[in-house]
N, C-alpha and C positions, 0 to 999 in steps of 0.2 A: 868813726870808721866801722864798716861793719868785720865782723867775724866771720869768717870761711868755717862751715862743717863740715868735717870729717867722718864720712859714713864709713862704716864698719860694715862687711858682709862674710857673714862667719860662714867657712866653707859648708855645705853641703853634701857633705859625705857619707858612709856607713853610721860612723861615731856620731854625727849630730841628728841623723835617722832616728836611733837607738834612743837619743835624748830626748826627742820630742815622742817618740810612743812612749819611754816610762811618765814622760810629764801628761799625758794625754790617758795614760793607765790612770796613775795618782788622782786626776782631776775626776776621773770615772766614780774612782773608789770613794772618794772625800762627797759626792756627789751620793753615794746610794750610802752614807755613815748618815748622813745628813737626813738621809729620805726614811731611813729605819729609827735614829733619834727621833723626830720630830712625831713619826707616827706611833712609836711608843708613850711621848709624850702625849698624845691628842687622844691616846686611849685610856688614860688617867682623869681626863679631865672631869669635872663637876657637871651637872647639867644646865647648874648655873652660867657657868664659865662660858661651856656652848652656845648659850643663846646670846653670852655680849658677843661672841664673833659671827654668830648668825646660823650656827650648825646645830642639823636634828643630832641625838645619838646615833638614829641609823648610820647617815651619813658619816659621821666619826666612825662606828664602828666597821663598815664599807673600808673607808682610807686605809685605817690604822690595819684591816686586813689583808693591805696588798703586801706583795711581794716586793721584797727593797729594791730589785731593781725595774719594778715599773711604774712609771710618771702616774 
């Protein structure tokens, strides 16, 4: 016999507004930790290191010079 689902629709109000911009902030900020970790790491690296992933040091040091929040 099958089961019947129960869909749930969570009202749509000021209060779940609110929730989905601080989740949609959060996701922002966790997104530019991410972009500023990674390019600090990238500007540590070895020269060695660089050429197994295929990167001149210009180019490392180009990335690792942006600004955390641009792609």
């Amino acid at each position: 016999m099958a089961h019947a689902q129960t869909l749930y629709h969570a009202p749509s109000g000021p209060r779940t507004s609110a929730r989905r911009l601080l989740a949609e902030c959060r996701a922002v900020i966790e997104e530019w930790r991410r972009r500023a970790r990674s390019r600090r790491e990238l500007a540590v690296l070895c020269d060695r290191c660089l050429r197994d992933f295929g990167v001149t040091r210009y180019d490392a040091a180009r990335e690792a010079s942006k600004p955390f929040w641009r792609e």
